[in-house]
C-alpha positions as a printed Julia matrix, in Angstrom:
309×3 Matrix{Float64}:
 -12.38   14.68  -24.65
  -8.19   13.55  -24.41
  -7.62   10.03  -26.09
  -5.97    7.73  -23.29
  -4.81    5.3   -25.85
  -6.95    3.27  -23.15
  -6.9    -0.5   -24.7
  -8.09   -4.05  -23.02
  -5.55   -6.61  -23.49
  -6.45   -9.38  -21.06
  -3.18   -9.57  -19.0
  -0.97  -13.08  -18.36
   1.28  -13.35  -15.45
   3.23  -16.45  -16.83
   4.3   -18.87  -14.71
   8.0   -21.37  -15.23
   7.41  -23.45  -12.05
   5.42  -25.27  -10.19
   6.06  -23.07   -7.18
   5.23  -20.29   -9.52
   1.77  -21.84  -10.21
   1.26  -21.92   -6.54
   1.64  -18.21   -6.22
  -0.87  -17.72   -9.15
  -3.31  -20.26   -7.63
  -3.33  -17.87   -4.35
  -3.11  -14.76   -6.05
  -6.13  -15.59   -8.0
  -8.12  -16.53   -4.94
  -7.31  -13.53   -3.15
  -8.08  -11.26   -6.18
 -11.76  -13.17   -6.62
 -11.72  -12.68   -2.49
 -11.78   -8.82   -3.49
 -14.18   -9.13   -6.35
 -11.49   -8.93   -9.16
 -11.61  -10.77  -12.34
  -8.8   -13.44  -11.82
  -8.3   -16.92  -12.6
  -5.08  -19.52  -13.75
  -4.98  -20.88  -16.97
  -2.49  -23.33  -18.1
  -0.07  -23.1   -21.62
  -2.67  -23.82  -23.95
  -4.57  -20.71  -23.28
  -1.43  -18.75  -23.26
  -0.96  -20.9   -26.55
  -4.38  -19.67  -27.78
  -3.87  -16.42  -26.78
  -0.49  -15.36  -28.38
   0.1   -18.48  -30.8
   3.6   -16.95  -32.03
   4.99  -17.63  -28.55
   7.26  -20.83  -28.27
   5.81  -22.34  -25.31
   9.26  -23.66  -24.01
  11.08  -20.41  -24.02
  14.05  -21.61  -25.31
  14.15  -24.75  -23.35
  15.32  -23.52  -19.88
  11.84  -21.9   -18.93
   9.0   -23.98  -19.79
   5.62  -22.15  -19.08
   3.4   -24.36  -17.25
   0.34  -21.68  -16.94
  -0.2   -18.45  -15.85
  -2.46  -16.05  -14.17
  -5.28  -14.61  -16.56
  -6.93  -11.16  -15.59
  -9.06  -10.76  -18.57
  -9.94   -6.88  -17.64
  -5.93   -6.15  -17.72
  -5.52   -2.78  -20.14
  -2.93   -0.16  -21.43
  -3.12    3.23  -21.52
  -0.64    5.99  -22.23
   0.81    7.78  -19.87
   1.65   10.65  -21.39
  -2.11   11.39  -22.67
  -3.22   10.58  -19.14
  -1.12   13.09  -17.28
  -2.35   15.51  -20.22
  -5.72   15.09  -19.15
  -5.52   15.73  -15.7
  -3.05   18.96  -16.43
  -6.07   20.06  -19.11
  -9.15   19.58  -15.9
  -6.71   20.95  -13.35
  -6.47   23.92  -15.8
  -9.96   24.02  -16.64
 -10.49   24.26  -12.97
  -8.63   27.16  -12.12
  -5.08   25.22  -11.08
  -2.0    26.98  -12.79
   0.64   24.82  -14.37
   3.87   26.79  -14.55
   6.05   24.46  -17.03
   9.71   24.13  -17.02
   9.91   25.95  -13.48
  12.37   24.3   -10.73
  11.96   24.8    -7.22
  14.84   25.64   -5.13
  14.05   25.64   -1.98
  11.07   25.27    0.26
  11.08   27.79    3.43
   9.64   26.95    6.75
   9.76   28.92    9.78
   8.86   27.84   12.74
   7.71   24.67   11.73
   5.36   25.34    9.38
   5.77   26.03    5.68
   5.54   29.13    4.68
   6.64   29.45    0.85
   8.48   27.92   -2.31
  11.52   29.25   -4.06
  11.37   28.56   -7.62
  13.48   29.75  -10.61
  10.47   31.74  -11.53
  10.46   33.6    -8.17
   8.89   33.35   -4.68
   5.28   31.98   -4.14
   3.97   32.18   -0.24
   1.79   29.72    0.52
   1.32   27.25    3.62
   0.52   24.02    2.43
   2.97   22.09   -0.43
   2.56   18.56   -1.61
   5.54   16.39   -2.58
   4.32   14.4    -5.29
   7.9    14.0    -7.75
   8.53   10.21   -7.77
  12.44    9.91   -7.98
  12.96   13.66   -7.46
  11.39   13.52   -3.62
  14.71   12.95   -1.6
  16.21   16.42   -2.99
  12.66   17.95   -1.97
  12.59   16.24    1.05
  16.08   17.22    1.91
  14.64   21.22    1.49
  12.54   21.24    4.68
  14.62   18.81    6.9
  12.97   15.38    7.01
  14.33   12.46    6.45
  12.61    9.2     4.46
  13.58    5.87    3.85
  12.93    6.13    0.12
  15.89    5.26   -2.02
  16.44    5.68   -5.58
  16.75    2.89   -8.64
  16.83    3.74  -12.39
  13.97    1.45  -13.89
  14.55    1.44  -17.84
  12.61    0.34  -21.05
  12.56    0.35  -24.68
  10.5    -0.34  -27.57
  10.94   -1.62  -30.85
  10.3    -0.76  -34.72
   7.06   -0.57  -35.32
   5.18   -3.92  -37.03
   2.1    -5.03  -37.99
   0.03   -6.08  -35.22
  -0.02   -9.5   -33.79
   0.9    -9.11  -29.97
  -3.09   -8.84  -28.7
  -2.2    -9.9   -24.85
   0.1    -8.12  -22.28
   3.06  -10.64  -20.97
   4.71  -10.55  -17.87
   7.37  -12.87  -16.58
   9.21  -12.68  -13.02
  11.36  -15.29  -13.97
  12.55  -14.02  -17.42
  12.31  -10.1   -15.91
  10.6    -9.35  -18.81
   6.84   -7.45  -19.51
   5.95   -6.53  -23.25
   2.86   -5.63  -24.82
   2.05   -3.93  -28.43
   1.3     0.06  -28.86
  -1.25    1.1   -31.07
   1.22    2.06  -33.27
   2.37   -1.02  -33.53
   5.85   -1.2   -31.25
   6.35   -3.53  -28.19
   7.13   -1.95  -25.38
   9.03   -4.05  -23.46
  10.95   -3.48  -19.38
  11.97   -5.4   -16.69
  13.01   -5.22  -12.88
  14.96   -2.26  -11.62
  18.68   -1.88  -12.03
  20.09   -3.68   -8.99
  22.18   -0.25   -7.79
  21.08    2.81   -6.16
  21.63    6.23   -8.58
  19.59    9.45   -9.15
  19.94    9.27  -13.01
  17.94    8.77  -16.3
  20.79    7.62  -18.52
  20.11    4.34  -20.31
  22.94    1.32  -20.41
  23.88   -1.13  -22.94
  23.31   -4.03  -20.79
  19.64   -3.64  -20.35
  18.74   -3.82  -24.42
  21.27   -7.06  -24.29
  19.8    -8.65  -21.53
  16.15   -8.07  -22.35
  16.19   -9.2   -25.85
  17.73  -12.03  -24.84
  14.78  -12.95  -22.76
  12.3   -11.37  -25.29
  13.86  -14.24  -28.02
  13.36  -17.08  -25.52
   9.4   -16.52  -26.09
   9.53  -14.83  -29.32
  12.65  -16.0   -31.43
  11.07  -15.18  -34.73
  11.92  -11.15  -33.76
  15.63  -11.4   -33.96
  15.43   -9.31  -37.06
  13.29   -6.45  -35.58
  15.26   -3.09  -34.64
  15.04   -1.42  -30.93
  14.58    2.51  -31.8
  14.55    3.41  -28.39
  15.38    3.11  -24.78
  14.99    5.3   -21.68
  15.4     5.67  -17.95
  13.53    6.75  -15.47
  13.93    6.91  -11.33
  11.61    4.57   -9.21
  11.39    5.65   -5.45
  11.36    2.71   -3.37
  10.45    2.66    0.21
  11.34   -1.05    2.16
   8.09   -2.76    2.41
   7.31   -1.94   -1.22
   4.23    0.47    0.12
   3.87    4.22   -0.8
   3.93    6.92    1.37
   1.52    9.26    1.65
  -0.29   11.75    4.1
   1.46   14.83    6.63
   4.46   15.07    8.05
   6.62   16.28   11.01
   6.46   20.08    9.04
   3.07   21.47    9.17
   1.7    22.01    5.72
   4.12   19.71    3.78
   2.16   16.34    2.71
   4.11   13.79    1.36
   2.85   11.22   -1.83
   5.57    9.49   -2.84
   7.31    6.17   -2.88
   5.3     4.47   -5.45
   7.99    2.74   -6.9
   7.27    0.85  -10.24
   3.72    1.03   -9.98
   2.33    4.3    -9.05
   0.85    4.87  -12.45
  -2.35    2.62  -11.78
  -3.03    4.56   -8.47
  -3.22    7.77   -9.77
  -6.96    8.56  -10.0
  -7.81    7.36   -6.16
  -4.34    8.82   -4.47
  -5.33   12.22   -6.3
  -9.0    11.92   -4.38
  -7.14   10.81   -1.13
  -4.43   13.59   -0.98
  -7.0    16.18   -2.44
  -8.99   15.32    0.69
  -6.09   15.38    2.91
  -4.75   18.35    2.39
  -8.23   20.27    2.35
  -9.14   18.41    5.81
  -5.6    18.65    7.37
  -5.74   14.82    8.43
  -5.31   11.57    7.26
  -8.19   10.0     4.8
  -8.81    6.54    6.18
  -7.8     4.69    2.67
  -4.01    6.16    2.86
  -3.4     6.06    7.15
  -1.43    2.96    6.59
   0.72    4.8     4.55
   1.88    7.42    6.64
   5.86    8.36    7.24
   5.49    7.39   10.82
   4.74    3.43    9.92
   8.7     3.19    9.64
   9.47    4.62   13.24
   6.59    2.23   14.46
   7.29   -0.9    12.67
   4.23   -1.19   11.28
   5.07   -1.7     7.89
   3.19   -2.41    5.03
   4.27   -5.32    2.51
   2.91   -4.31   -0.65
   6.06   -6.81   -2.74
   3.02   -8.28   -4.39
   2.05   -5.32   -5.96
   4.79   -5.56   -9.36
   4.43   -8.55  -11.5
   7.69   -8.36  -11.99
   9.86   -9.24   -9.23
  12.02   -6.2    -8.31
């Protein structure tokens, strides 16, 4: 009963070289190995697709194909996170907006309450799910992750009729952009390349995106960017979330989903949901647990960004 703003696009991975293609060839074969709609398609159907696009991207990046995955959609995020706050509410959950916590206590090993700027509220069980807040939360009852912190930023432009049907990526050009129903491209990149717990925006990324944005698209050098934003990504080594208990009784940890944590939201809400009511590990997320990194059995989930970050 929420509108998603949910929207098939069909989504190209584009590819500038021929070791590029070779990635997309095995990507695609290990995508149809898991029954997901994925194939390579050379310029012409990226031609066909989004005919405005100069093929040679201003000389320096010819695309010579790219991988097609003709199920690839948009959504917004906003509506989405609406919806689950509206069924968590219809359910019974309480939301308590613009409430910080300020501490987490823990006696004897075991939580046994939150602080918040609201007041006190005892309870024994407390899941960390606040992307590029977790290392302050984490810091609260004493454990210590590997997650560090990057500002990932984006930006969109004026509003225009539509003509952008597709969703682009490019790991060469650091560059993703697809068209809003309202008729802006929304366009990011790869993280910023230095480690800071902040949401301010720089000049540098508008410069250097547009630049590559022009490269396929030079007839937009008169169209206006209205806005840009930051956000924080958590980032964990090998790229993989993490997710499950921890050395404190009670606290679970779901964090560390970097850049992409957006498309995993429906089945890591069913996973942690059945974690914490079971007090152990559901068998999708035990790779994911804190204790991989004192192990050294790390997951390499790179692969998981189109972009290369």
């Amino acid at each position: 009963d929420l509108n998603l703003f949910f929207s098939t696009r069909g989504h190209f991975t584009l590819a500038h070289t021929d070791s590029a293609m070779r990635t997309m060839r095995w990507r695609a074969e290990v995508n149809k190995h898991y029954g997901i709609a994925s194939e390579v398609v050379g310029p012409e159907d990226v031609k066909r697709a989004t005919p405005q696009m100069d093929l040679s991207c201003g000389g320096h990046a010819p695309i010579q194909g790219a991988l097609y995955h003709a199920p690839g959609a948009v959504a917004r995020h906003d509506a989405v996170a609406w919806g689950y706050g509206r069924g968590a509410d219809m359910r019974g959950a309480e939301i308590h907006q613009q409430t910080a916590v300020t501490g987490i206590e823990v006696k004897g090993g075991k939580v046994v309450g939150v602080h918040t700027t609201r007041g006190f509220i005892a309870t024994s069980k407390v899941i960390c799910a606040v992307a590029g807040f977790t290392p302050r939360i984490t810091d609260m009852v004493g454990i210590k992750t590997p997650i560090y912190i990057h500002p990932l930023q984006a930006m969109v432009s004026e509003p225009m009729k539509p003509w952008l049907d597709s969703i682009l990526v490019s790991g060469s050009l650091h560059i993703y952009v697809s068209q809003s129903s309202r008729g802006e491209l929304v366009m990011g990149a790869s993280l910023d390349p230095y480690e800071v717990q902040s949401t301010r925006s720089t000049l540098d990324f508008p410069e250097g995106l547009s630049a590559h944005l022009l490269d396929m698209f030079p007839f937009l050098s008169h169209v206006k960017v209205v806005r840009q934003w930051a956000g924080m990504a958590d980032m964990t080594p090998d790229f993989a979330p993490i997710m499950g208990m921890t050395p404190v009784e009670g606290f679970y940890l779901d964090s560390g989903w970097g850049t992409w944590g957006f498309k995993a939201t429906p089945v890591c809400g069913k996973t942690m949901a059945w974690t914490v009511a079971n007090d152990k590990p559901h068998e999708l997320i035990t790779g994911f647990s804190l204790d991989r990194f004192r192990n050294y059995a790390l997951t390499g989930e790179k692969g998981a960004a189109s972009v290369g970050h």
